[in-house]
C-alpha positions in Angstrom: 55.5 9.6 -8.3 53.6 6.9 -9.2 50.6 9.5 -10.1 53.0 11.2 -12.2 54.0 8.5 -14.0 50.4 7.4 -14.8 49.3 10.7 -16.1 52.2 10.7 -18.4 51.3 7.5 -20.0 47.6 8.3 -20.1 48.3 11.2 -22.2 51.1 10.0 -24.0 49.0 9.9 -27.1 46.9 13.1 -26.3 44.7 13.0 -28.8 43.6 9.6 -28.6 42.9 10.3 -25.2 41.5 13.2 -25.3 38.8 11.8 -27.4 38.4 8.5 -25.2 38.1 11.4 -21.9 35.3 13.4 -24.0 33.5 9.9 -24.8 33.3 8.5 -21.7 32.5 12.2 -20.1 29.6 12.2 -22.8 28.4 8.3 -21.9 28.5 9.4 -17.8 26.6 12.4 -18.3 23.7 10.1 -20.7 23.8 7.9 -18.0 23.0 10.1 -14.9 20.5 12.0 -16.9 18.6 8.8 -17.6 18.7 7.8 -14.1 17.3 11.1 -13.4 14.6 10.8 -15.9 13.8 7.6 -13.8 13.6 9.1 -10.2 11.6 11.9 -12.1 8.9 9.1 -13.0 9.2 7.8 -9.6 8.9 11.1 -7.7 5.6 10.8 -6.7 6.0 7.1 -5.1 9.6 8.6 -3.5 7.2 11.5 -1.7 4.4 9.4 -0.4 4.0 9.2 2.9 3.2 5.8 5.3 0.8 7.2 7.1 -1.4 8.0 4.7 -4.0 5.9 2.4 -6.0 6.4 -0.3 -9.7 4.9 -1.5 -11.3 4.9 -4.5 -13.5 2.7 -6.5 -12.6 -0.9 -6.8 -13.9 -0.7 -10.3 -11.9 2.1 -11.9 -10.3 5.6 -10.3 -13.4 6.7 -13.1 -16.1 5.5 -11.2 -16.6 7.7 -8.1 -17.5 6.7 -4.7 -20.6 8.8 -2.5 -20.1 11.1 -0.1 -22.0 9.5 2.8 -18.9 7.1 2.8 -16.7 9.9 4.9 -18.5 9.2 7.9 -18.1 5.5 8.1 -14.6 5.7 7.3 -13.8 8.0 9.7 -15.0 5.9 11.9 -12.7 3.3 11.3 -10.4 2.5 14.0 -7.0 3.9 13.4 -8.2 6.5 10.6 -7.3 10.2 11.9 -8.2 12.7 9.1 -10.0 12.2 6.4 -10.5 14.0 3.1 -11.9 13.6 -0.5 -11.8 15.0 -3.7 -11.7 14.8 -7.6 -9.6 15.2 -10.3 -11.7 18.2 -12.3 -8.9 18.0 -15.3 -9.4 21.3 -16.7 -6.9 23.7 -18.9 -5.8 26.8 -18.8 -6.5 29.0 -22.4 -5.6 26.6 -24.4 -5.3 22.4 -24.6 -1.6 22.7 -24.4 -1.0 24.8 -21.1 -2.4 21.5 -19.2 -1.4 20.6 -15.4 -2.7 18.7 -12.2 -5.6 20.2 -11.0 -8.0 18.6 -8.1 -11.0 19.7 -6.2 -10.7 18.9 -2.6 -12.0 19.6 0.5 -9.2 22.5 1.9 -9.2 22.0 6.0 -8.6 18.6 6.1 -6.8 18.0 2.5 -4.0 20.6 4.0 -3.7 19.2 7.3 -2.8 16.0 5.5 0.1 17.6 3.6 2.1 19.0 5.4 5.2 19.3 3.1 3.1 21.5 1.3 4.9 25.3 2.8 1.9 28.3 2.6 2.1 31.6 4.3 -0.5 31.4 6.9 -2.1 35.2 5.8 -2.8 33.4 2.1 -4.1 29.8 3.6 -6.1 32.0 5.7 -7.6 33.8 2.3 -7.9 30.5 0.5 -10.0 29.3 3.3 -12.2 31.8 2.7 -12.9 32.7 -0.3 -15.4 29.4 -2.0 -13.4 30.6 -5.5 -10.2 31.1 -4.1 -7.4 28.2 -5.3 -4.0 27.5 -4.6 -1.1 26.6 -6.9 2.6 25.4 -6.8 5.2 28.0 -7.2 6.4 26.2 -10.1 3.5 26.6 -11.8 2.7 30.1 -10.7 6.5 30.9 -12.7 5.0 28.8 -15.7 2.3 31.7 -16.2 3.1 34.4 -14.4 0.3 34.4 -11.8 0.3 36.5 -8.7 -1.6 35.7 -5.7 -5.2 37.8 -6.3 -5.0 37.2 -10.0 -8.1 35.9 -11.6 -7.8 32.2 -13.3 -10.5 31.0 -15.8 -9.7 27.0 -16.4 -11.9 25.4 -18.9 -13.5 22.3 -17.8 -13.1 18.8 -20.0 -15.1 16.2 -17.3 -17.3 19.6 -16.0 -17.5 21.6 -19.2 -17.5 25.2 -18.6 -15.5 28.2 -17.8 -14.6 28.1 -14.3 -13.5 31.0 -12.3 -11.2 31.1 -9.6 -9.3 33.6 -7.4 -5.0 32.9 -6.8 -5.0 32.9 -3.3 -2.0 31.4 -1.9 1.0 29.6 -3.5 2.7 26.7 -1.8 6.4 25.6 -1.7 7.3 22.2 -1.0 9.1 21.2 1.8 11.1 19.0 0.4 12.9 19.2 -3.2 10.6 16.2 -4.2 7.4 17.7 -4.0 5.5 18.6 -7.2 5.6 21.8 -7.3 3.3 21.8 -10.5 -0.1 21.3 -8.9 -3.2 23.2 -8.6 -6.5 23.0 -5.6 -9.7 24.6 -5.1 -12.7 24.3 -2.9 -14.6 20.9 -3.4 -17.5 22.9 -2.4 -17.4 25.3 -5.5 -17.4 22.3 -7.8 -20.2 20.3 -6.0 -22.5 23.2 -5.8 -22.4 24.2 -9.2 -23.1 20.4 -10.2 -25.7 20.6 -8.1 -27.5 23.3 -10.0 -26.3 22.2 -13.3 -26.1 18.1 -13.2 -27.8 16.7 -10.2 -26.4 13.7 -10.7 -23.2 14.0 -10.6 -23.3 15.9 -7.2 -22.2 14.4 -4.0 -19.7 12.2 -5.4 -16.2 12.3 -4.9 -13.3 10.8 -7.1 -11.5 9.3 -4.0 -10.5 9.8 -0.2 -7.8 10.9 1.1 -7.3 9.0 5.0 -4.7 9.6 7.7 -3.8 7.0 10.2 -2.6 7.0 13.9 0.3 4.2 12.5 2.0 3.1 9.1 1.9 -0.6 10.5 -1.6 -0.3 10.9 -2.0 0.5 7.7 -2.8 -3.1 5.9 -5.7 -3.5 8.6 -6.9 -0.3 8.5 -7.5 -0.7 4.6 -9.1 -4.1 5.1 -11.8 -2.7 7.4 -12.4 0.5 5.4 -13.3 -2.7 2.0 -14.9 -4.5 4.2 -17.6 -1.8 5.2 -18.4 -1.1 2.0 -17.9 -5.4 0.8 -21.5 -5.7 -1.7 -22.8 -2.3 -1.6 -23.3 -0.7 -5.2 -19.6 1.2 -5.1 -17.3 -1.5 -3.6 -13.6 0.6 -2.6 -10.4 -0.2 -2.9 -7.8 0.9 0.0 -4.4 1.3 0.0 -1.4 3.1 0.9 -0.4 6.5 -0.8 3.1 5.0 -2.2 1.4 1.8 -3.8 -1.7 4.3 -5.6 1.5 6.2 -6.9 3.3 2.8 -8.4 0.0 1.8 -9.5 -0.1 5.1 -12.1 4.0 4.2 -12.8 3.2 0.9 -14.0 1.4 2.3 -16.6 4.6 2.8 -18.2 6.4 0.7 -17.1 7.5 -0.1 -21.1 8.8 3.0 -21.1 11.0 2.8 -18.2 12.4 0.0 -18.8 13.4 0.7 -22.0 15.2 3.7 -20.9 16.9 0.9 -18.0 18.3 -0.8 -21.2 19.6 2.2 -22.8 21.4 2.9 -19.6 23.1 -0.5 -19.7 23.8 -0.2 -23.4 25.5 3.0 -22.3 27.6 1.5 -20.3 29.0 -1.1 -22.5 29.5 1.8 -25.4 32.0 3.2 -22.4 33.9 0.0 -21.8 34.3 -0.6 -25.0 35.9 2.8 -26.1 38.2 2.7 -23.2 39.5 -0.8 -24.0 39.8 -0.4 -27.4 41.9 2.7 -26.3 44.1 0.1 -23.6 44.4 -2.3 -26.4 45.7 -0.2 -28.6 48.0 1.3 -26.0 49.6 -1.6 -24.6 50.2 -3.0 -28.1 52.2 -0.1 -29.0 54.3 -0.7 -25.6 55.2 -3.8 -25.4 58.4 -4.0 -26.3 58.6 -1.4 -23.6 56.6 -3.7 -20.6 59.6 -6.3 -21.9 62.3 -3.9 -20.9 60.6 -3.7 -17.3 60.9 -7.5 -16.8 64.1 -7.6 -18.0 65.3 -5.4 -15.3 63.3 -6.8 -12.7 59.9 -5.7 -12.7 56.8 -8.0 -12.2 53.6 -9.1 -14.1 51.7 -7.6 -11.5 53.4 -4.0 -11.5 53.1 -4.1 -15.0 49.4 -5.0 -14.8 49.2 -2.3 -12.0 50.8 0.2 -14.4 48.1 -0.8 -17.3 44.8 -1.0 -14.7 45.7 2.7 -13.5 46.1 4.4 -17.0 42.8 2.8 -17.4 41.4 4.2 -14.1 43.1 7.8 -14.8 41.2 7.9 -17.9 38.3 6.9 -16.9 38.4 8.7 -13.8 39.1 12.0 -15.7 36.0 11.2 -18.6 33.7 10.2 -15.3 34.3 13.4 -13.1 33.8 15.4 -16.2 31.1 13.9 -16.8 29.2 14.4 -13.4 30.3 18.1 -13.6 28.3 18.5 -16.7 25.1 16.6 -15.4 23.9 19.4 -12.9 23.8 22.3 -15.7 22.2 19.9 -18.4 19.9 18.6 -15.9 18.8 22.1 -15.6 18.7 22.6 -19.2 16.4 19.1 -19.3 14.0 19.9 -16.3 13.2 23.6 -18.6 12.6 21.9 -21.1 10.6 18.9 -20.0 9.4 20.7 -16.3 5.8 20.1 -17.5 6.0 16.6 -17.9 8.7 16.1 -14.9 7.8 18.6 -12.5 10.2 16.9 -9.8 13.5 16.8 -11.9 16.7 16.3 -9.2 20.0 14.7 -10.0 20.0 12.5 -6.3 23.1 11.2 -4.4 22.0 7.8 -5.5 22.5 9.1 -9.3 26.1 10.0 -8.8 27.1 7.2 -6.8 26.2 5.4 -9.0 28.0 7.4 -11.9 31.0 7.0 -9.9 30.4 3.1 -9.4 30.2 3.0 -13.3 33.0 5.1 -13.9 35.2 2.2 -11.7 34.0 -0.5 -12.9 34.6 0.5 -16.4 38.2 1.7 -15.3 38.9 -1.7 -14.2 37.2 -4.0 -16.2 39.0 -1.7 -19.7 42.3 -2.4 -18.4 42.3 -6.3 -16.9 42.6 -8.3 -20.5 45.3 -6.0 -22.0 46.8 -6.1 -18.6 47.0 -9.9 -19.2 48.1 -9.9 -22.3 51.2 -7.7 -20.9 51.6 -10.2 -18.3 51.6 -13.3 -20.7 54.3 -12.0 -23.3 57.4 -13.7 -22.8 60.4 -11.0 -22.9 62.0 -12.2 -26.3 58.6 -12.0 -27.8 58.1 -8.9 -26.8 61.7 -7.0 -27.5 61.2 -8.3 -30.8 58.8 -6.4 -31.3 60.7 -2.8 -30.8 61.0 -0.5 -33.9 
């Protein structure tokens, strides 16, 4: 009954509210994708694992580190697997059609990743084959490749046109791995720099360690520095999640700029539902002064004022989580190259809904007052 009753004077003015229901659906649905677009940029720190670390140059991720260093790290106590690599940073045909791409050294690179899914026939091939590469299905739909297809990449740190040979596609484990990334053989790269820059070869961009435990992980990165403490490329240690915030923090302008949008957003809602309460209570007061008269108290009539508000908001909010999963489709295909991990989380729509009640209430508590405080002469006065 009461539900009833509610409904009625939320659409009494059906217009009005149907406008009010279409702006707050339109403010939830802003809101979620914004929060998406922020667990997009954070993806990479979200999929890091503990038990991994990564080294590179204390200098600068630029400067690369020798590959004689493998041997004394891995001899670290507590280090597992270790692997290396470098970001090669070519393109494919043109500047535009740009992606992740990394040399790396393939046994122990994989082993580390588990989360990365490949049939076992095509890891087998990629194994193999010095020219063979692998790539994210993602990116595989992106260009149409087909594992044996031929792939040329031109070089921008190793100028050149470098060949390679599709020979397995991975599939993430989870649904926030990137998808979007592209390997080869380490091998290829370093022999081909040893023919055509000597001095470049044997150098790696970073390593890639495993360790037996994540609370090891603090003193495992202090021994690995200190080995290398005053030699001519000092490193840097740390774990896989803090590397990832370190690239984050780069724009971290950007994000929270989009943070304050998201709060503006939500004042824009509470605003537009309690200019629609206000209104709405004004226009019913003499009626509120009818329902003391006959018995009724300040608090059912505030009850009566804080659920319209809710049943309005409530409707605007639930439309507008419905409508985040299709436009957060329509986003990620538009923006998949620049977000290749685009999911609408739990923690997105909770937080939706938390918005959605908090606007509810807080809309309908000062006109809610205001019906409370008339006094019932003031307000019969008011009828006609």
């Amino acid at each position: 009954m009461i539900i009833r009753i509610l409904i009625r004077n939320a659409f009494r003015h059906k217009l009005r509210s149907i406008l009010t229901i279409t702006g707050i659906a339109i403010a939830i649905l802003a809101y979620g994708l914004l929060h998406t677009v922020i667990d997009a940029w954070y993806a990479g720190v979200a999929a890091s694992s503990a038990n991994r670390l990564v080294t590179r140059n204390s200098i600068s991720l630029v400067f690369r580190l020798p590959l004689s260093y493998r041997e004394k790290i891995r001899s670290v106590d507590g280090v597992e697997i270790v692997s290396y690599g470098n970001w090669f940073g070519g393109y494919y045909r043109d500047e535009k059609d740009f992606f992740a791409n990394f040399a790396v050294e393939p046994v122990s690179y994989l082993n580390l990743y588990p989360e990365y899914k490949i049939a076992e026939r095509e890891k087998t091939s990629f194994l193999k084959n010095r020219k063979g590469c692998i790539a994210g299905k993602k990116l595989t739909e992106r260009f149409g490749w087909e594992v044996g297809d031929s792939i040329t990449l031109t070089g921008t740190i190793y100028p050149g046109k470098w060949e390679f040979v599709l020979s397995a596609v991975y599939k993430g484990k989870h649904k926030n791995v990137d998808e979007t990334m592209f390997f080869f053989h380490w091998d290829y790269l370093n022999e081909t720099l040893k023919k055509e820059r000597p001095f470049s070869a044997d150098n790696v961009g970073f390593y890639m360690i495993g360790i037996d435990k994540p609370e090891n992980a603090a003193s495992i990165a202090e021994a690995i520095d200190t080995t290398f403490k005053n030699s001519l490329a000092e490193t840097l240690t740390e774990t896989e999640k803090a590397f990832q915030l370190g690239f984050v923090a780069m724009s971290e302008t950007i994000l929270k700029a989009i943070q304050l949008v998201s709060f503006v957003i939500i004042v824009i809602i509470l605003v537009v539902v309690a200019n629609t309460m206000v209104m709405s209570v004004r226009e019913r007061t003499a009626e509120y002064a009818v329902l003391k008269t006959i018995g009724f108290s300040g608090g059912h009539i505030a009850a009566l004022i804080i659920g319209e508000s809710m049943t309005i908001t409530l409707i605007g909010g639930v439309f507008g989580i419905l409508a985040t999963y299709p436009a957060a489709t329509v986003f990620s295909n538009a923006v998949g190259d620049y977000f290749p991990v685009f999911n609408i989380t739990k923690g997105t729509i909770l937080m939706d809904a938390a918005v959605t009640v908090i606007v509810g209430l807080s809309a309908g508590v000062v006109p809610a007052w205001g019906a409370m405080s008339i006094r019932i002469a003031e307000g019969l006065r008011r009828i006609g």
